[in-house]
N, CA and C atoms of all chains as a GROMACS GRO file, in nm:
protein
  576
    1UNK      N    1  -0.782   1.801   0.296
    1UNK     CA    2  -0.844   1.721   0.401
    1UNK      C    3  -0.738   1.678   0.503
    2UNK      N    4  -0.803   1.675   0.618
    2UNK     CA    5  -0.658   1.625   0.723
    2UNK      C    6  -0.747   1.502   0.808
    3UNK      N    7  -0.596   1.475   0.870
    3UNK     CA    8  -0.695   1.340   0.924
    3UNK      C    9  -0.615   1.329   1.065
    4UNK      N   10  -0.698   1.296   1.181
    4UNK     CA   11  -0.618   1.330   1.343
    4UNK      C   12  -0.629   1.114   1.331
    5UNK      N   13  -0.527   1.091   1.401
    5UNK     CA   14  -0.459   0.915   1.367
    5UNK      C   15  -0.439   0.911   1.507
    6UNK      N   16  -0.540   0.854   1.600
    6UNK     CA   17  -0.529   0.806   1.749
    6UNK      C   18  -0.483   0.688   1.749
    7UNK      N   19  -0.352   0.682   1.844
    7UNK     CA   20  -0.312   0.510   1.878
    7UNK      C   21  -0.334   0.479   2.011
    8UNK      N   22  -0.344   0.406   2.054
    8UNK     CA   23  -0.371   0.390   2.229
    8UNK      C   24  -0.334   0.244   2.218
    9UNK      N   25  -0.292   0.236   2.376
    9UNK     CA   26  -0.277   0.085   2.426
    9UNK      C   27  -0.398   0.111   2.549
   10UNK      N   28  -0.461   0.006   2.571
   10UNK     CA   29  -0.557   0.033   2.645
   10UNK      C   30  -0.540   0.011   2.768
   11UNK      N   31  -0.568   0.025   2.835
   11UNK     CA   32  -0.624  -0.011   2.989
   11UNK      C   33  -0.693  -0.098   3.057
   12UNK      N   34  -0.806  -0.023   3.036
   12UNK     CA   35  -0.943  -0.108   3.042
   12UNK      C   36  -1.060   0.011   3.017
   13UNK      N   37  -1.121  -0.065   2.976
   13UNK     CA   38  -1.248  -0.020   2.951
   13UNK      C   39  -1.359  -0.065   3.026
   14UNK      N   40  -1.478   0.096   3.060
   14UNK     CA   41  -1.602   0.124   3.104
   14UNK      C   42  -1.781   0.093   3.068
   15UNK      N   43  -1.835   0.087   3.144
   15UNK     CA   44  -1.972   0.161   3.060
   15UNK      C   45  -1.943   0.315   2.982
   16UNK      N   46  -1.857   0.361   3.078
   16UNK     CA   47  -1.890   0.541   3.064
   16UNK      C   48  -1.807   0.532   2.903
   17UNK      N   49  -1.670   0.450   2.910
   17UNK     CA   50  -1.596   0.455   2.833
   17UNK      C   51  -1.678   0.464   2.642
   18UNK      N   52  -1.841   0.341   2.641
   18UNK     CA   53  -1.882   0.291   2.537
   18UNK      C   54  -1.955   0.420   2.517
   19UNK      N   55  -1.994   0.476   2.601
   19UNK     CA   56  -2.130   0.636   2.699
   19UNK      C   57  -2.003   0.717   2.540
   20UNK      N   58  -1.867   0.739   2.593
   20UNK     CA   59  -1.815   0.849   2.583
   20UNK      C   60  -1.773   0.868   2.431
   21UNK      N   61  -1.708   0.712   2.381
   21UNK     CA   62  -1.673   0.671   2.252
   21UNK      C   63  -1.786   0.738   2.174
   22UNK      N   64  -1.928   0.696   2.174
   22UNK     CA   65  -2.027   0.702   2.068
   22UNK      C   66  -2.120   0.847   2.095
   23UNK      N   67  -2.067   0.923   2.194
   23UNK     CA   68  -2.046   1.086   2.191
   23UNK      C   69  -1.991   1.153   2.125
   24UNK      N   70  -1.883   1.078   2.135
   24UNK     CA   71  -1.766   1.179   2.091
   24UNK      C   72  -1.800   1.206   1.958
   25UNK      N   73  -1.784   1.026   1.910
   25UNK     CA   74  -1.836   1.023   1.780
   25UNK      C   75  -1.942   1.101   1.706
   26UNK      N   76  -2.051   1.066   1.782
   26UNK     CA   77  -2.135   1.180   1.721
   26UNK      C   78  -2.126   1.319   1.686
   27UNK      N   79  -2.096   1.373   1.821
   27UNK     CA   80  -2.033   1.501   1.807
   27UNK      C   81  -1.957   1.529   1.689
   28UNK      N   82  -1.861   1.469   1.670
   28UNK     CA   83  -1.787   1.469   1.580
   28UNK      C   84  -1.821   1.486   1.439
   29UNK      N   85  -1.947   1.402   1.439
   29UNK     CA   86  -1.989   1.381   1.251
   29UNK      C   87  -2.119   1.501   1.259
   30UNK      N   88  -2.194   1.526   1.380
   30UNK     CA   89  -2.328   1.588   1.347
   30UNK      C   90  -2.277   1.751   1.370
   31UNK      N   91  -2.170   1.770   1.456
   31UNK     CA   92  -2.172   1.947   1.537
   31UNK      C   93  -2.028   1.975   1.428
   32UNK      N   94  -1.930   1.895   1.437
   32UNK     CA   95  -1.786   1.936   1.394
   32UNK      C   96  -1.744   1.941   1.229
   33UNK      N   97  -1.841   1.910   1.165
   33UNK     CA   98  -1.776   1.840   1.086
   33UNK      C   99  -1.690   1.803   0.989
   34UNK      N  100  -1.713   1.667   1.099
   34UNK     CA  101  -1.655   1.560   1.033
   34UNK      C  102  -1.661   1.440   0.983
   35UNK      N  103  -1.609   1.460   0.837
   35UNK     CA  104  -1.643   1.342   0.776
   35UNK      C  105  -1.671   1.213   0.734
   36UNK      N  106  -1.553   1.172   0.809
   36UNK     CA  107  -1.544   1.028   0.850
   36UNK      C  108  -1.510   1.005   0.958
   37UNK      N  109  -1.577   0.839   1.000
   37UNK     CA  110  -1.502   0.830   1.191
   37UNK      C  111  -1.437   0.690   1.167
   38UNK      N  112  -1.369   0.626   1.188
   38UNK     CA  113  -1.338   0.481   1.190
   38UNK      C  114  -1.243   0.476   1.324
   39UNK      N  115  -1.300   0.368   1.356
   39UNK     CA  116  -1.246   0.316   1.515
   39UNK      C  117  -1.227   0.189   1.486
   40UNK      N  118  -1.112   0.116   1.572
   40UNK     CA  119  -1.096  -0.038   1.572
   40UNK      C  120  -0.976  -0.027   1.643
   41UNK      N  121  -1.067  -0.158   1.702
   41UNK     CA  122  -0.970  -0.190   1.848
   41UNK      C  123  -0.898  -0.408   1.828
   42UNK      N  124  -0.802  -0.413   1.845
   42UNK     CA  125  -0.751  -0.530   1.811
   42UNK      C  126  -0.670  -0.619   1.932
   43UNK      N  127  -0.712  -0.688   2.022
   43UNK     CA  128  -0.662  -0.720   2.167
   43UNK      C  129  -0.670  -0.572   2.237
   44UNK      N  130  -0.527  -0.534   2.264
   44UNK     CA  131  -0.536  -0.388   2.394
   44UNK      C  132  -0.458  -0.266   2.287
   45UNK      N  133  -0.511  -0.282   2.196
   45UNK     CA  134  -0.461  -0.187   2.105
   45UNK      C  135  -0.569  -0.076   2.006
   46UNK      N  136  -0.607   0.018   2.017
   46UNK     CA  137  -0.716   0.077   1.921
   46UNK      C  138  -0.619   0.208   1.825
   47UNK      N  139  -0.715   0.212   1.700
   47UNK     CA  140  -0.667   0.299   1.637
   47UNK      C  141  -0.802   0.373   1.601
   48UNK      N  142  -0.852   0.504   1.593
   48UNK     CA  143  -0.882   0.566   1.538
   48UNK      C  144  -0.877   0.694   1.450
   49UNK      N  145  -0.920   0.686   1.360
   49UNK     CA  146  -0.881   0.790   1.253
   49UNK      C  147  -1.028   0.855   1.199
   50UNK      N  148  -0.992   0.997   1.214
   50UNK     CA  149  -1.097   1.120   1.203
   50UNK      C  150  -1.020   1.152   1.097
   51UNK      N  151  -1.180   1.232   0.969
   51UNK     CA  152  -1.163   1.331   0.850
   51UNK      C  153  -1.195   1.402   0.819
   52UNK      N  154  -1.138   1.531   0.853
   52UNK     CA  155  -1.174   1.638   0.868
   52UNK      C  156  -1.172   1.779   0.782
   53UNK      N  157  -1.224   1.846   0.738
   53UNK     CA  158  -1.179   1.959   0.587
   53UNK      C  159  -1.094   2.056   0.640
   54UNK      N  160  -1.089   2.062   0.759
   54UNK     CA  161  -0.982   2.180   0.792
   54UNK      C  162  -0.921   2.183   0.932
   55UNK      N  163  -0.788   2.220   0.998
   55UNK     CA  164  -0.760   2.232   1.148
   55UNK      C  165  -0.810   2.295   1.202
   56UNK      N  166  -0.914   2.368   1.150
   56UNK     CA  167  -1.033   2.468   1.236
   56UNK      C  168  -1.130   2.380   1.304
   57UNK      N  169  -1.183   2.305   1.243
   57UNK     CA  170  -1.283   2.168   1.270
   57UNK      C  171  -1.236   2.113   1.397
   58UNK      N  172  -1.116   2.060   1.361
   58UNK     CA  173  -1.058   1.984   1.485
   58UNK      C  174  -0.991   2.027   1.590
   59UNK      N  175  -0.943   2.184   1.593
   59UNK     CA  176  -0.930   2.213   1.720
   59UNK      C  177  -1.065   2.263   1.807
   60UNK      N  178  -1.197   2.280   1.731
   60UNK     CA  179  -1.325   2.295   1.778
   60UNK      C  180  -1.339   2.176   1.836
   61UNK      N  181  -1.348   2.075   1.804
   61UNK     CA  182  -1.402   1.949   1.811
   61UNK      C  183  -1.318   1.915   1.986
   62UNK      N  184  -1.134   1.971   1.929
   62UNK     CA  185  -1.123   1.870   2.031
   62UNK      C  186  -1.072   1.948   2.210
   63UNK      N  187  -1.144   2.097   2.154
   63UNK     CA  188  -1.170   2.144   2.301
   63UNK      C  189  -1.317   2.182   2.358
   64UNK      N  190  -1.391   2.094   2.250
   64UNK     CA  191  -1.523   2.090   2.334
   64UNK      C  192  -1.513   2.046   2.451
   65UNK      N  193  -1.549   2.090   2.604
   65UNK     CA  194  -1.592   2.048   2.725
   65UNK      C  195  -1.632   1.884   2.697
   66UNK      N  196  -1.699   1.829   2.630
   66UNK     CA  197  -1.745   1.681   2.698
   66UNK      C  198  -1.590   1.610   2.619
   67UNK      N  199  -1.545   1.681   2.529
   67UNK     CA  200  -1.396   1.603   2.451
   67UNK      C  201  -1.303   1.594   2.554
   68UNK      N  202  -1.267   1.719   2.642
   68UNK     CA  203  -1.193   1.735   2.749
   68UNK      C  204  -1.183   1.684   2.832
   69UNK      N  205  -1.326   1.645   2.868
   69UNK     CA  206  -1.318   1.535   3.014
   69UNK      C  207  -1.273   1.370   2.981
   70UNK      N  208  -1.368   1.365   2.839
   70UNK     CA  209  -1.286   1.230   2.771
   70UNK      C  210  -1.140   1.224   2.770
   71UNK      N  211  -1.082   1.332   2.751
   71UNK     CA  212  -0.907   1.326   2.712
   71UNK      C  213  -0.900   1.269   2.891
   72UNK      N  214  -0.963   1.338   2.987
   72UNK     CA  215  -0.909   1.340   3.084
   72UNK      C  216  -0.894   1.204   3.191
   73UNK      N  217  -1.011   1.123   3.161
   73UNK     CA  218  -1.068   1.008   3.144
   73UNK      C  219  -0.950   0.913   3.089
   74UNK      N  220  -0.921   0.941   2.950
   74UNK     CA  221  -0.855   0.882   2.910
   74UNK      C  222  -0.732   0.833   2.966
   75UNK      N  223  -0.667   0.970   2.995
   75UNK     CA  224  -0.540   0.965   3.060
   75UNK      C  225  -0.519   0.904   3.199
   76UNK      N  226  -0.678   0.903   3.284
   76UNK     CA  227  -0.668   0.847   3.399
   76UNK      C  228  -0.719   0.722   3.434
   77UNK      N  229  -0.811   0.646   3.334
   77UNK     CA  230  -0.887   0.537   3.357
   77UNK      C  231  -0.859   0.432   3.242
   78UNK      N  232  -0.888   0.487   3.120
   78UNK     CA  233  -0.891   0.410   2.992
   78UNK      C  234  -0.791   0.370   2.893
   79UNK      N  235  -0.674   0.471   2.885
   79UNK     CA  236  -0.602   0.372   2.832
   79UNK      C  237  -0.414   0.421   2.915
   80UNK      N  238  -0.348   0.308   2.890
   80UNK     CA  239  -0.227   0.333   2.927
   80UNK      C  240  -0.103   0.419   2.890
   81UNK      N  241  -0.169   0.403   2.740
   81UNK     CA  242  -0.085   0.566   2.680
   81UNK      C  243  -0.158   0.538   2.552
   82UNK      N  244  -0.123   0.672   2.458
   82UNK     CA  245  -0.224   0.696   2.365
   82UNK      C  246  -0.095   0.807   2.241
   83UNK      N  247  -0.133   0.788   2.140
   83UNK     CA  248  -0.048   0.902   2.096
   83UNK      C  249  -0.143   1.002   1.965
   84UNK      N  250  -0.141   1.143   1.960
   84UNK     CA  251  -0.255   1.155   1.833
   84UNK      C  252  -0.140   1.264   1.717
   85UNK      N  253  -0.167   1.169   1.616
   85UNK     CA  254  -0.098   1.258   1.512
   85UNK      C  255  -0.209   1.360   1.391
   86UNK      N  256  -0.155   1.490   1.377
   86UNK     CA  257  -0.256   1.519   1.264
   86UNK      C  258  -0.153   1.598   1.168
   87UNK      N  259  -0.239   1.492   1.030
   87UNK     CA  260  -0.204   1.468   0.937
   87UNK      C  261  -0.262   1.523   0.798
   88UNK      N  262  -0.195   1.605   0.700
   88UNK     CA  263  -0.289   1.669   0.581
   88UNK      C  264  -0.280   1.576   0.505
   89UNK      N  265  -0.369   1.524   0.420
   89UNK     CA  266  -0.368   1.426   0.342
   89UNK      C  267  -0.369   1.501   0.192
   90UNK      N  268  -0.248   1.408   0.135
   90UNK     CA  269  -0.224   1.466  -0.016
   90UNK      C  270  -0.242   1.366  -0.121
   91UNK      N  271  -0.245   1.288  -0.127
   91UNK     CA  272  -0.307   1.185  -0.255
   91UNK      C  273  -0.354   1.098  -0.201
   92UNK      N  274  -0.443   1.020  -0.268
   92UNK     CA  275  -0.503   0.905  -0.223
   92UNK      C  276  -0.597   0.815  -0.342
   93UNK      N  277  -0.592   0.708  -0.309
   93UNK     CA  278  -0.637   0.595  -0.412
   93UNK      C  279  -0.727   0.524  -0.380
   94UNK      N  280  -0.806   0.465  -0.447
   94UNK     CA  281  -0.887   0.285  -0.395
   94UNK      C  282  -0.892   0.222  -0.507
   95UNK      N  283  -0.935   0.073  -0.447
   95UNK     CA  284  -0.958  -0.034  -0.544
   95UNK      C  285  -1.080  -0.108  -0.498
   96UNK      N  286  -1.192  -0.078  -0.597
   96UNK     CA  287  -1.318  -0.106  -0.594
   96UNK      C  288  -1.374  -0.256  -0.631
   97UNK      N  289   0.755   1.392   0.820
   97UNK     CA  290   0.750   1.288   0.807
   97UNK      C  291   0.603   1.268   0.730
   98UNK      N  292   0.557   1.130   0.689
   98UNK     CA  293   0.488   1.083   0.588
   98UNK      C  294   0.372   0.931   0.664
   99UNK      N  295   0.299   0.944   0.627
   99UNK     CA  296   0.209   0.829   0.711
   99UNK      C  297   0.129   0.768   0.579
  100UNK      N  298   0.129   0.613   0.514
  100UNK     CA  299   0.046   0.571   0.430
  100UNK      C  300  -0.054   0.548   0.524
  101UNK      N  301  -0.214   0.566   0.488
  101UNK     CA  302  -0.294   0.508   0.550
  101UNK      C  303  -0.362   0.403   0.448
  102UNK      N  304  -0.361   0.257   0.462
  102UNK     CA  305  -0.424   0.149   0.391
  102UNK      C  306  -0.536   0.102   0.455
  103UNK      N  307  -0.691   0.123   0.394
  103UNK     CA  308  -0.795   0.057   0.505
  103UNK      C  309  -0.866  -0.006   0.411
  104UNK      N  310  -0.884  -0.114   0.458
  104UNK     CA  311  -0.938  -0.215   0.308
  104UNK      C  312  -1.028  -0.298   0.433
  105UNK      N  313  -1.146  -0.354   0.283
  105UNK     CA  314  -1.257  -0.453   0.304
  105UNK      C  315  -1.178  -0.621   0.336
  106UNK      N  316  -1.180  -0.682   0.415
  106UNK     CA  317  -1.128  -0.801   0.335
  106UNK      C  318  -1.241  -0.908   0.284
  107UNK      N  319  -1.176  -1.012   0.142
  107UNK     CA  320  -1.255  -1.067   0.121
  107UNK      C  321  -1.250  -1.187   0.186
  108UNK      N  322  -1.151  -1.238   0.151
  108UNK     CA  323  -1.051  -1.349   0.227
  108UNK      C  324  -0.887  -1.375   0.266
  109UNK      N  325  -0.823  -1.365   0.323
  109UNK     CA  326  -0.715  -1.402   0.328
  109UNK      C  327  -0.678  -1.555   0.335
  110UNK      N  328  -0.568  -1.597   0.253
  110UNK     CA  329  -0.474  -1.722   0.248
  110UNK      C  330  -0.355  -1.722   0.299
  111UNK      N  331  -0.271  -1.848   0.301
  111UNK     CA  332  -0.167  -1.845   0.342
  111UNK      C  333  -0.049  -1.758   0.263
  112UNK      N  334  -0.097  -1.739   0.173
  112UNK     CA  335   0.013  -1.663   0.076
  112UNK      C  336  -0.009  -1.486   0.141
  113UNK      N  337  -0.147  -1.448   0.132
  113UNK     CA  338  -0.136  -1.338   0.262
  113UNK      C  339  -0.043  -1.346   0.366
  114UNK      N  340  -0.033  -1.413   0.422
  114UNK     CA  341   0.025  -1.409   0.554
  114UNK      C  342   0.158  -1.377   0.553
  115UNK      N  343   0.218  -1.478   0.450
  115UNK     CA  344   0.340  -1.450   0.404
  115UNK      C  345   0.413  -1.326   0.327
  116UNK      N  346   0.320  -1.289   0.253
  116UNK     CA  347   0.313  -1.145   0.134
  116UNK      C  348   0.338  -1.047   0.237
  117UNK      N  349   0.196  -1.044   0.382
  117UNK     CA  350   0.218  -0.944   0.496
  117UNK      C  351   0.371  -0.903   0.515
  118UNK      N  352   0.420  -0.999   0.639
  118UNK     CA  353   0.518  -0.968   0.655
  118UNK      C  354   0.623  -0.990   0.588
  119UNK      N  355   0.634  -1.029   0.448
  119UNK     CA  356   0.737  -0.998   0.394
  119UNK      C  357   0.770  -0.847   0.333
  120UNK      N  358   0.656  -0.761   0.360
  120UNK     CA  359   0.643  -0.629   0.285
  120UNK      C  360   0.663  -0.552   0.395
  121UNK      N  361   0.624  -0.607   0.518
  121UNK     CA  362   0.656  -0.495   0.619
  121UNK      C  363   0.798  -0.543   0.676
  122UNK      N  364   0.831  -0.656   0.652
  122UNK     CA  365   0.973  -0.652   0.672
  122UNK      C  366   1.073  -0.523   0.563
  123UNK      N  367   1.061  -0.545   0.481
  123UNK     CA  368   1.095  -0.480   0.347
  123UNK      C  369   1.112  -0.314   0.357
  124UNK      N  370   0.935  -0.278   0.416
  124UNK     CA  371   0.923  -0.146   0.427
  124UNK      C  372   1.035  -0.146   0.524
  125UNK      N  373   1.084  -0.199   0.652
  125UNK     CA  374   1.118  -0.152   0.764
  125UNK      C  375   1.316  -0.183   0.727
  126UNK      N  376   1.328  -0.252   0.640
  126UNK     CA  377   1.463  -0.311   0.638
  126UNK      C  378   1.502  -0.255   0.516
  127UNK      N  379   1.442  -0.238   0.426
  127UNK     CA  380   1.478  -0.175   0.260
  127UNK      C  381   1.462  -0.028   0.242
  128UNK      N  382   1.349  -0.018   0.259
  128UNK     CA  383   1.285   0.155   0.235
  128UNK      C  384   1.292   0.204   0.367
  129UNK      N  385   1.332   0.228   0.448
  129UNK     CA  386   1.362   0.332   0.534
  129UNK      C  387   1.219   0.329   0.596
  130UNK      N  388   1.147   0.262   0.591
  130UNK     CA  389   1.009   0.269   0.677
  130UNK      C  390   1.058   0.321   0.815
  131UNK      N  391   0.963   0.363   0.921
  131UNK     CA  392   1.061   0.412   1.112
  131UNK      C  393   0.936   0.338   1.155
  132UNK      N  394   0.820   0.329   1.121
  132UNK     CA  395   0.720   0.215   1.192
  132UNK      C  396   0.618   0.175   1.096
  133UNK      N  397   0.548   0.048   1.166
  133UNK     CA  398   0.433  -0.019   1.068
  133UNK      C  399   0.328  -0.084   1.168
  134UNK      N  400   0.182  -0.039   1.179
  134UNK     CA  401   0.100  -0.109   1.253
  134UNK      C  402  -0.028  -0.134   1.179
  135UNK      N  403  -0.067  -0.259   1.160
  135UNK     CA  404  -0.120  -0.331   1.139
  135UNK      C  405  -0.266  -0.370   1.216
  136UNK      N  406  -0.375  -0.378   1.197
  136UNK     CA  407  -0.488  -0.414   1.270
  136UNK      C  408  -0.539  -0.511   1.186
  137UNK      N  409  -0.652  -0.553   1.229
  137UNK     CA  410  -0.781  -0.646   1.193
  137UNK      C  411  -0.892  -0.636   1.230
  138UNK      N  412  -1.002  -0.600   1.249
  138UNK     CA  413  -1.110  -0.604   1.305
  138UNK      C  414  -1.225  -0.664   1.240
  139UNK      N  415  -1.289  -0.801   1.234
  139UNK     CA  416  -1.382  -0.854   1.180
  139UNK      C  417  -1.362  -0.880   1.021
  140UNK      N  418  -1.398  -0.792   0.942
  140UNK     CA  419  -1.354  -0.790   0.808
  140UNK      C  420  -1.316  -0.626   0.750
  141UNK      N  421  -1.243  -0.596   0.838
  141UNK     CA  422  -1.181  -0.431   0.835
  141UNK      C  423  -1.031  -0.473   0.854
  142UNK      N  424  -0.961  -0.386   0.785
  142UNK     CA  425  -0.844  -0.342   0.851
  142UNK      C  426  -0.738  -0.268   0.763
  143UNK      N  427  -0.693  -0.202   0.889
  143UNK     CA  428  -0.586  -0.104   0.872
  143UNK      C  429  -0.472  -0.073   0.922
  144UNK      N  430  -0.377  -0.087   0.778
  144UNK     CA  431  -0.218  -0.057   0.828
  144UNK      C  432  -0.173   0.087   0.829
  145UNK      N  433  -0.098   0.116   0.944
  145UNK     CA  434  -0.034   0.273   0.888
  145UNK      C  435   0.082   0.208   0.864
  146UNK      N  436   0.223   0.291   0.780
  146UNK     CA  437   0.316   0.307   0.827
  146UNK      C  438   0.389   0.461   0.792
  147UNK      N  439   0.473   0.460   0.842
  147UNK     CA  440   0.534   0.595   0.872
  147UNK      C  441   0.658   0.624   0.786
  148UNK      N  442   0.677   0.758   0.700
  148UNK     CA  443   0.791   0.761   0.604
  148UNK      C  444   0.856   0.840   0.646
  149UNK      N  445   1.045   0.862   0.595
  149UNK     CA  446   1.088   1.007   0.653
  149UNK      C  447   0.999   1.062   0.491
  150UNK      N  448   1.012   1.055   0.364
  150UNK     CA  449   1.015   1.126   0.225
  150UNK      C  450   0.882   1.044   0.170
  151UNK      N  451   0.881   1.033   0.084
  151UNK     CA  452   0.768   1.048  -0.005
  151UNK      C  453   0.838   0.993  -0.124
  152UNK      N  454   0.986   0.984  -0.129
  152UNK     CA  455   1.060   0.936  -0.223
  152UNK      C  456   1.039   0.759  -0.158
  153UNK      N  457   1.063   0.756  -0.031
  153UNK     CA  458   1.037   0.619   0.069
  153UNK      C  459   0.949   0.538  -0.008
  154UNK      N  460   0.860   0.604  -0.014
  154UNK     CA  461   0.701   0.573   0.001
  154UNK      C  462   0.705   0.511  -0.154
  155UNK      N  463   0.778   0.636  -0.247
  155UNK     CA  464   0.739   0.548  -0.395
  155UNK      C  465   0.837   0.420  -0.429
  156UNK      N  466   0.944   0.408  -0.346
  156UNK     CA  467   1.047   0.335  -0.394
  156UNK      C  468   0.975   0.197  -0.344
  157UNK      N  469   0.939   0.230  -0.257
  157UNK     CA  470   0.883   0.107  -0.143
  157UNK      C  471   0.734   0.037  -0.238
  158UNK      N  472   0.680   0.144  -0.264
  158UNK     CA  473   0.543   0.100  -0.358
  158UNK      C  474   0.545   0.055  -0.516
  159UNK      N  475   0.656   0.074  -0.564
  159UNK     CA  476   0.689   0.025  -0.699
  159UNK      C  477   0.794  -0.105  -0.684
  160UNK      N  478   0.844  -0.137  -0.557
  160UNK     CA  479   0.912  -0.297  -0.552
  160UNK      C  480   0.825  -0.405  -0.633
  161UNK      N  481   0.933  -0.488  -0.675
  161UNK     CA  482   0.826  -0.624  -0.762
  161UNK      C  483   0.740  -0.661  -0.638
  162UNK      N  484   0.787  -0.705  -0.549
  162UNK     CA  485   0.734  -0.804  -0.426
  162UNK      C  486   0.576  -0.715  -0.406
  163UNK      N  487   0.630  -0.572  -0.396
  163UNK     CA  488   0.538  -0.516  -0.397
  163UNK      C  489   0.378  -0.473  -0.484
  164UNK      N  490   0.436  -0.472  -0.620
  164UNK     CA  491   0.375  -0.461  -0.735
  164UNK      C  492   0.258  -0.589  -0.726
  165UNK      N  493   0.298  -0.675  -0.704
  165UNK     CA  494   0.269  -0.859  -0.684
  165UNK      C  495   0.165  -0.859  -0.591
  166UNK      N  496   0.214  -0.821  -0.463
  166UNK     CA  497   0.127  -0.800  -0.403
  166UNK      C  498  -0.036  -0.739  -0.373
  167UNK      N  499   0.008  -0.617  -0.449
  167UNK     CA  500  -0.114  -0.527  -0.478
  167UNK      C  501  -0.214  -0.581  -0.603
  168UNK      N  502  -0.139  -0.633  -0.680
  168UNK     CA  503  -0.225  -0.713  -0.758
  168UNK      C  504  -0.306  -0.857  -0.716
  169UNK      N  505  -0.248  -0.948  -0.642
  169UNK     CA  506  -0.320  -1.059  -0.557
  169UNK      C  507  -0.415  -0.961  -0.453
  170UNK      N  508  -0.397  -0.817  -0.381
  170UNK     CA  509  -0.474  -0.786  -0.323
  170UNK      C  510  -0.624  -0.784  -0.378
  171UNK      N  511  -0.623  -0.690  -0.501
  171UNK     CA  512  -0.724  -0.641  -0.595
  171UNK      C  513  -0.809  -0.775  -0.640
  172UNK      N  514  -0.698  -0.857  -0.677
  172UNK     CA  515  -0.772  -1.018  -0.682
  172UNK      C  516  -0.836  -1.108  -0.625
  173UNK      N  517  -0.744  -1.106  -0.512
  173UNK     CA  518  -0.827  -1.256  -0.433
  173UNK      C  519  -0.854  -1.206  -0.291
  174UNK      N  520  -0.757  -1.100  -0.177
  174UNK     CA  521  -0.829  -1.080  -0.042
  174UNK      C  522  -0.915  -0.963   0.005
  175UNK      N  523  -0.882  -0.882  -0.105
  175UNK     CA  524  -0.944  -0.746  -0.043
  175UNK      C  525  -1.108  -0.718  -0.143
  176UNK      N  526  -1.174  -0.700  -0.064
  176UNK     CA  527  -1.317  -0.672  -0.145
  176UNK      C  528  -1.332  -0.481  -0.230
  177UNK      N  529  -1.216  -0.418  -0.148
  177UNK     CA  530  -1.180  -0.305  -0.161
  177UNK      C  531  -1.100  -0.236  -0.108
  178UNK      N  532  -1.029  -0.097  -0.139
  178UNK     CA  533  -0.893  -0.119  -0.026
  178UNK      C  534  -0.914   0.053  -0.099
  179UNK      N  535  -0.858   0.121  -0.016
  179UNK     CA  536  -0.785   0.269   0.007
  179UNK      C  537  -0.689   0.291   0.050
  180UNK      N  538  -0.597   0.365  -0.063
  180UNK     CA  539  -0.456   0.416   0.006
  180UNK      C  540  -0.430   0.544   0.038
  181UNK      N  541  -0.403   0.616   0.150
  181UNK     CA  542  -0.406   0.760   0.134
  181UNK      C  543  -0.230   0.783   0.200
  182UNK      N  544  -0.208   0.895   0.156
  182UNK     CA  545  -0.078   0.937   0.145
  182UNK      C  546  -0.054   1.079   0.234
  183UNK      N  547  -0.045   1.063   0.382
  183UNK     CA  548  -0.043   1.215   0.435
  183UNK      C  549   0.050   1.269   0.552
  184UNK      N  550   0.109   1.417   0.542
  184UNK     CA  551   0.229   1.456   0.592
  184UNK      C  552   0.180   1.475   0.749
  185UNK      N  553   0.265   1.447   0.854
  185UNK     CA  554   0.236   1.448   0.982
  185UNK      C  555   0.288   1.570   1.012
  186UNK      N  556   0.158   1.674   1.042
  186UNK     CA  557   0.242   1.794   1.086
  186UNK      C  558   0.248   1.810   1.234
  187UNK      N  559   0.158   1.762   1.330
  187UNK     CA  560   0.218   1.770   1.447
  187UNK      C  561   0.153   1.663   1.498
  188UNK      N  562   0.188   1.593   1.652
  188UNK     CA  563   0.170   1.487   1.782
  188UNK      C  564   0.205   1.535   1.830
  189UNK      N  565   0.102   1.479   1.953
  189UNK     CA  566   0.155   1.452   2.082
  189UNK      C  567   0.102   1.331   2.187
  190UNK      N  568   0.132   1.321   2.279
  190UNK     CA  569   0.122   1.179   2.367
  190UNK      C  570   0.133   1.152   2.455
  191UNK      N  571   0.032   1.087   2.528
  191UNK     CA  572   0.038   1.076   2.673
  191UNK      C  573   0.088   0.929   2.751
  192UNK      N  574   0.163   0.934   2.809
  192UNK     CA  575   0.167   0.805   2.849
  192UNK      C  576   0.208   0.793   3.030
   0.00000   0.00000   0.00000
């Protein structure tokens, strides 16, 4: 399983921006999938983290046309810088 | 490089949280060779990454008493549930 780890400092945020977030998202879990979505934003800071079964998934996902214009968006309106790491995930735990 | 991802329920946090916090991410960053640590909150969510060069980091850092201590008051008194995942950063990039 791999997981793409978005950091951003923000900008500001849109209507189009809330429009684009809960697209993406979708997209993401219903066309790509992917498994998990978690987003959270804390003052001008957001992190989101996508889970995905393979780097096939996510380079689909993240040159879909409506992803693209979001990146593009991003870079010009929404946030001030952003960084995305992807990551294979090799062990993992919880406490229930 | 190495990324813990920690995303836990909270139940409650105390003052002994607060203190436990940054005394562990001091630790990670001053003892174990941690290179970064970010921290969120969102409502009753949240999630820390931090970043390893090894995996040797990661266990030396996770078997400390301070540490050990910690994870056990987690399981106990603030977290309603918590996940740790353990995964190698194979590539970023970033716009700023």
């Amino acid at each position: 399983m791999f997981v793409v780890i978005f950091r951003a400092r923000v900008r500001q945020f849109d209507e189009e921006y809330s429009r684009a977030a809960a697209r993406l998202r979708e997209l993401a879990l219903t066309e790509f999938g992917c498994l998990e979505f978690q987003a959270m934003t804390e003052g001008r800071d957001e992190i989101a983290l996508s889970y995905w079964p393979s780097e096939e998934n996510i380079r689909a996902w993240k040159s879909h046309p409506e992803h693209l214009q979001a990146q593009q968006l991003g870079r010009e309106r929404w946030y001030e810088s952003y960084s995305v790491q992807v990551a294979e995930v090799g062990r993992q735990y919880r406490s229930q």
